[in-house]
Steps between C-alpha positions, in 0.01 A plus 500: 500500500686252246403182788137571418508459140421143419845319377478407103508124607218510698289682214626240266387233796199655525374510121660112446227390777225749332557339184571135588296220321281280657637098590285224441497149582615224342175326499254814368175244488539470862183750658283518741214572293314220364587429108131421384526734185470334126550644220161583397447642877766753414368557134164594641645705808696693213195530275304643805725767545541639126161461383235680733327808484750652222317256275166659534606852553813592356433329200217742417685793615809461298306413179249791581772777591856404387524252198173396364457119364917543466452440883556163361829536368591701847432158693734313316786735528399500878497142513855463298630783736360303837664163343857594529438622889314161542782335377730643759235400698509095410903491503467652869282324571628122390841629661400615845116303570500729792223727631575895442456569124666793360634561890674145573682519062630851588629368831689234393661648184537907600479536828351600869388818447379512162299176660365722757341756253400283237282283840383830576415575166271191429366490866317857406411395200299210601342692728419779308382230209304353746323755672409678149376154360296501786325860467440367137338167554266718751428774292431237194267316704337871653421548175314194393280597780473881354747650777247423791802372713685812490163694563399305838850562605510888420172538691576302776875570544552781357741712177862556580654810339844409613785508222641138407199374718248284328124722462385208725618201679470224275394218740457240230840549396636410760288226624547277155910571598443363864292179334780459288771534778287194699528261171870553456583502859355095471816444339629449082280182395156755559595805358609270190181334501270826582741662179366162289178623564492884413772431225242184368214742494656824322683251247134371421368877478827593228404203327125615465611835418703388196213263380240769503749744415609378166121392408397872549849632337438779199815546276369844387647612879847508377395696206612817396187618543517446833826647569692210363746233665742738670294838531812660741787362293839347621502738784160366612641157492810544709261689766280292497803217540609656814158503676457119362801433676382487848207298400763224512623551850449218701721193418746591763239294708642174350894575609358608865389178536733296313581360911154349457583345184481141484772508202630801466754474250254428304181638610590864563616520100198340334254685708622800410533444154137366499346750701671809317402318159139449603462825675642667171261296262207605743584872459515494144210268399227696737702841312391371227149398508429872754594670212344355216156454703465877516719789357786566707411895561143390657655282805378588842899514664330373862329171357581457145412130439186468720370857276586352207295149561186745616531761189502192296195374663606210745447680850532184654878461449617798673405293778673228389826731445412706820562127725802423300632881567442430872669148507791608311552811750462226762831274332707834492379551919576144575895560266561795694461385812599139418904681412497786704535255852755321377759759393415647858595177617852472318610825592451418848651210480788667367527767772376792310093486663408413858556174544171385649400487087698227457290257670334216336211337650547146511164386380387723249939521408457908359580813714180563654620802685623687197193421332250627758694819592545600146150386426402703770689785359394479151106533613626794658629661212192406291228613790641853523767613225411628167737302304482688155827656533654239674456246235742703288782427655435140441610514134860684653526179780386261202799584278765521762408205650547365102808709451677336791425149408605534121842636680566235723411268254816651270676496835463137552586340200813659470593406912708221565290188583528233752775220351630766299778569657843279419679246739800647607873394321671225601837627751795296599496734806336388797380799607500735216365814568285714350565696226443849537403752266653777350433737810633275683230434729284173532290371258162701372175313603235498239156444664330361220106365508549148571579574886821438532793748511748338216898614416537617168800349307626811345779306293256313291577407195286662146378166458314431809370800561213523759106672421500856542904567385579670201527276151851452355393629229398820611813531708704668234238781486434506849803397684391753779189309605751149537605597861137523640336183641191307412184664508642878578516618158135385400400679866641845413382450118081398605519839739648707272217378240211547773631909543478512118259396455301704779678825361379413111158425619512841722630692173262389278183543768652883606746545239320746286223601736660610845878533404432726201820394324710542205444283170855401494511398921202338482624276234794437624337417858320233319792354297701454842264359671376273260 
């Protein structure tokens, strides 16, 4: 029985090679995609994928239903909260310019397998992104033509009553996905000019909006008569902060196709930073004049701006805001399915996805077969699925996907770098040999992120001590931590902080509701895990 049971080396083999880092070349500008990217290519691209149909929808629906004209203050806690994951982002980004986003950081600072969820993890949630972005754009344009698109198909079709099936096949949907898939398919330089375009034209309809919105603006909205500033309080707020936050979802585009970049040391951090601050100063301007052109507790939740410009007497601006709805749903189509291709293409060229995705064409130089398959697949998902519930679980892959990057980011700056390590000390022996460590076996390798597996000088000196060891002065207090090398402490220290902070946010969600507990335990839940 005992010569079946797998030996503790080969476990321990086994989890080194499910947790080994990725290597990367010395030259990382080297790619066979075609660097054509600038930085206002990427700033747009990043713009197009925060700012689209949340702007004309969720907008009204937060103000109407969670915070009132506080819905203000909610974006720019949303916006601070999404600038400290953007700035994980840019540092990835500058460091690695390589195509994979959240995937290709977590693989070359945690490891394999935590690689291979967190790829899984985005792939879905493009897709899912996608396809529901599509149902919307159709349903918003259905209903400019008072639902007769969804009638002709009913009649002529026919009404599924099949659970997590759509109540028809949404044809349109998936048609406007397969146009898109054609125009990004011709390669990076037309999907960033067709992105100009839509992103030129909804940038023109925010900037009418915010004309005609402060002209028509009524400071007696925000009165108490009306309910007041913050009808729903500091609870309201924070709610409403948490639904603002995936309004801001989206900028990822810019590190997937940092590879693209022209510059991207410097192009992937300023277009992030300007897309996240313009994006955040959209949101809170077009808060502001939505809620102080009509009361806050009249908004229609499904159209809130182009209601507001008809109850105020200009019909002819919903149409206005109706085409720039349409065009920005049509940036956040062509930013999913602009990203979702190319982390599909590093995973495969990493071994973890067939490798038939890792193909480049060598005109249009992007991965036309992971474009059109997942295209394909994405219509699929939008001409048949009912993607209500699915789009819920986009907010759980959103935050990993954000979780993993602010830990590898930790990770990484306390890992040794390349150059780091010393020269070795002059020996009057010829051939000295290696000094072994207290075990008395051969020297630990320390696979750090710069691709290379480097000797650690355990003997060094207080003075030169190397990024990611303990500080002398903190040895006194923490002699115990001394022995451990670079980067292992900080490792053990970000996980341990990422199951705290899971449990604290479990205790305070269920704490009192589900797990029915004691004053005293629940208090002193909270006080641990804090």
């Amino acid at each position: 029985m005992a010569r079946w049971l797998p030996r503790s080396t080969d476990l321990t083999r086994f989890c080194q090679k499910l947790n080994r880092v990725k290597t990367l070349e010395d030259d990382m500008m080297e790619t066979s995609f075609n660097r054509c990217l600038s930085t206002i290519d990427l700033t747009l691209l990043g713009i197009g994928g925060m700012v689209g149909s949340g702007l004309y929808v969720l907008t009204g629906t937060v103000a109407k239903e969670i915070a009132g004209p506080a819905v203000i203050v909610s974006f720019i806690i949303a916006g601070f909260a999404s600038l400290l994951a953007a700035l994980c982002y840019a540092e990835f980004g500058a460091r690695v310019p390589k195509t994979g986003s959240a995937y290709m950081f977590t693989y070359v600072s945690v490891g394999e397998i935590w690689a291979f969820l967190i790829g899984w993890n985005v792939l879905l949630e493009y897709m899912i992104g996608g396809a529901a972005v599509a149902r919307a754009w159709s349903g918003y344009l259905d209903s400019i033509f008072n639902h007769k698109i969804k009638n002709f198909t009913e009649t002529h079709v026919g009404a599924w009553q099949v659970p997590f099936l759509a109540r028809y096949p949404d044809f349109l949907a998936a048609a406007i996905l397969l146009v898109a898939t054609a125009f990004i398919s011709f390669g990076a330089k037309v999907s960033s000019w067709l992105n100009h375009v839509f992103s030129a034209i909804s940038m023109g309809v925010i900037l009418f909006i915010l004309i005609m919105g402060f002209i028509l603006a009524q400071p007696k909205n925000w009165s108490t008569q009306e309910g007041g500033f913050a009808p729903y309080g500091l609870s309201g707020i924070m709610a409403g902060t948490a639904t603002c936050f995936y309004a801001f979802v989206g900028f990822d585009v810019i590190a997937a196709s940092s590879e693209e970049a022209r510059n991207p040391q410097r192009a992937v951090p300023r277009a992030i930073a300007f897309s996240l601050g313009l994006a955040t100063g959209a949101y809170i301007l077009v808060s502001v004049v939505l809620t102080l052109m009509v009361p806050w507790h009249t908004l229609d939740p499904d159209s809130a701006l182009a209601d507001a410009f008809y109850r105020r007497g200009y019909a002819w601006a919903g149409f206005l805001v109706a085409a720039g709805s349409i065009c920005a749903m049509n940036t956040v189509l062509l930013s999913n399915l602009f990203s979702l291709p190319r982390i599909v293409y590093a995973m495969a060229e990493d071994g973890l996805f067939f490798q038939v995705f890792s193909r480049v064409h060598p005109r249009t130089q992007v991965p036309v077969v992971g474009i059109v398959v997942f295209g394909l697949l994405m219509a699929l998902l939008a001409l048949v699925f009912d993607l209500e519930a699915l789009v819920q679980f986009l907010s759980i892959g959103t935050l990993l996907a954000y979780t993993f990057v602010a830990a590898s980011i930790i990770v990484l700056r306390f890992q040794q770098q390349k150059g780091d390590v010393p020269a070795p000390a002059p020996s009057s022996q010829p051939n000295p040999e290696p000094h072994e460590g207290p075990s008395g076996g051969e020297l630990k390798e320390y696979e750090s992120f710069s691709d290379k597996l480097h000797l650690v000088d355990r003997d060094k000196s207080k003075e030169q001590r190397e990024p990611g060891q303990l500080k002398a002065a903190f040895e006194p207090y923490l002699e115990f931590l001394s022995d451990f090398y670079p980067g292992e402490v900080v490792t053990v220290a970000v996980v341990t902080l990422m199951v705290s902070a899971i449990c604290l946010c479990s205790i305070l969600v269920f704490g009192n509701t589900h797990l029915h507990l004691p004053t005293w335990s629940y208090s002193l839940l909270l006080v641990l895990f804090s």
